[in-house]
C-alpha positions as CSV (number, residue, x, y, z in Angstrom):
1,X,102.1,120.0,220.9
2,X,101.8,121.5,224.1
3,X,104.8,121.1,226.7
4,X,105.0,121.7,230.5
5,X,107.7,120.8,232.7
6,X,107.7,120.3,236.5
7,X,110.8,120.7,238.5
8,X,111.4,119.7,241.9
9,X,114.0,120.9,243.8
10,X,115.2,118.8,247.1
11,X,117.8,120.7,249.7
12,X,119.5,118.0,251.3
13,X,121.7,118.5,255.2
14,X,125.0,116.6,255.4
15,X,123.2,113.3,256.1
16,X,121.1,113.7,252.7
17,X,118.3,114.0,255.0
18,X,115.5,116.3,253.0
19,X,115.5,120.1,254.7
20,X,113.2,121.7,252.2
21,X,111.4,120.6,249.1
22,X,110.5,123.2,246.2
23,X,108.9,122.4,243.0
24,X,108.0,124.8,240.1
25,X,105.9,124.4,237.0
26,X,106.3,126.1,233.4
27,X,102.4,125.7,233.4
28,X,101.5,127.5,236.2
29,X,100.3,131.1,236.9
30,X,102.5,131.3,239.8
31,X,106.2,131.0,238.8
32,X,108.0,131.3,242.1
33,X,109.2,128.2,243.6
34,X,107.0,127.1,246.0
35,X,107.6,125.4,249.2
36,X,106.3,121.7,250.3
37,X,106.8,119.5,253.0
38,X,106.1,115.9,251.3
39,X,105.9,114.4,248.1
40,X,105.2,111.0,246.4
41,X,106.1,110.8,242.8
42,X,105.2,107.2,241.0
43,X,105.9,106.7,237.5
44,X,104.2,103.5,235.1
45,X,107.6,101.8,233.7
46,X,105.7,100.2,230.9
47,X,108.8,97.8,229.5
48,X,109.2,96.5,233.0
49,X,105.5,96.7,234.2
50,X,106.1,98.2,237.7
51,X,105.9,101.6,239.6
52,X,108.8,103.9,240.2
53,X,108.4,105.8,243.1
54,X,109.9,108.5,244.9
55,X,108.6,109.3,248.6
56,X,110.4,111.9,250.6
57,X,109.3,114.6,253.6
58,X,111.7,116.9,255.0
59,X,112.7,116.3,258.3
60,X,110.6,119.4,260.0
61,X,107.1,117.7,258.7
62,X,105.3,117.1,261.8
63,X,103.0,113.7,262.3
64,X,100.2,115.0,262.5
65,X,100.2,116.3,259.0
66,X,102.2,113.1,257.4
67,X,99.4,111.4,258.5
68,X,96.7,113.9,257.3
69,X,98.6,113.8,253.6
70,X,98.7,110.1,253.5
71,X,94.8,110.5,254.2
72,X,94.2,112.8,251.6
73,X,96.8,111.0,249.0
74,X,94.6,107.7,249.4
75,X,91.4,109.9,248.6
76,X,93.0,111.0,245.5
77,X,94.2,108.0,244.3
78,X,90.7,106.7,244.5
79,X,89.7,109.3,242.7
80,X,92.3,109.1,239.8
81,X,91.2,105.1,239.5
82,X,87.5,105.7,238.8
83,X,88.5,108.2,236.2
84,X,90.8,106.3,234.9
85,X,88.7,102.7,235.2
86,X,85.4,103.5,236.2
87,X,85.5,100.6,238.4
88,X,83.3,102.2,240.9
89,X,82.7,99.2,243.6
90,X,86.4,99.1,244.2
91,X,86.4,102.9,245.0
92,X,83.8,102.8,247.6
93,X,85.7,100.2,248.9
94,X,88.9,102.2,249.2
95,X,86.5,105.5,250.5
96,X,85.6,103.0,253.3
97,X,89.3,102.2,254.0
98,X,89.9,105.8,253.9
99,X,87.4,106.3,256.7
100,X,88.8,103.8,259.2
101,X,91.8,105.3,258.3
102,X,90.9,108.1,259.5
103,X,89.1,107.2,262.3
104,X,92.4,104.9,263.3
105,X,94.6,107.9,262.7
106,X,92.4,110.6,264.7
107,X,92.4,112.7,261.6
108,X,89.4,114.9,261.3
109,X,88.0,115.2,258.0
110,X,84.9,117.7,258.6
111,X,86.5,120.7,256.8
């Protein structure tokens, strides 16, 4: 069996307010730490049938781009669910969210 391990690494100032995130993987090509500015982790408990989640953003991550990285999260999650359900109705539906989120946000999502 195959094994890979991801490990994220979260600097934290005096107030335990995130200065830098860094996350590595045994699976990758690159293995230098590399640098991000948000992440969302969520994790299926199956015993207790709920989501674990872990949201942080350092304290240097400008709007602009928290709100261009919740955009583009919502686009992947839509396209996790169809592969995971093939409910494709549902994921047009959350494409057309995505859109007015974008409009609402002033997020420009033409390359």
């Amino acid at each position: 069996m195959k094994k890979a391990e991801i490990k994220i690494t979260v600097e934290l100032d005096e107030k335990n307010v995130p200065e830098n995130i860094l996350w590595e993987s045994t699976d990758s090509q690159n293995q230098d730490q590399m640098a991000a500015k948000s992440m969302m982790l969520a994790l299926w408990d199956h015993n207790y049938k709920n989501s674990m989640r872990i949201d942080l953003w350092t304290k240097d991550m400008p709007v602009d781009e928290m709100k261009r990285f919740f955009y583009e999260t919502l686009q992947t999650m839509g396209d996790s669910f169809l592969r995971a359900t093939g409910e494709k109705n549902i994921v047009e539906d959350l494409r057309d969210y995505c859109a007015h989120f974008a409009d609402k946000m002033g997020i420009n999502t033409k390359g």
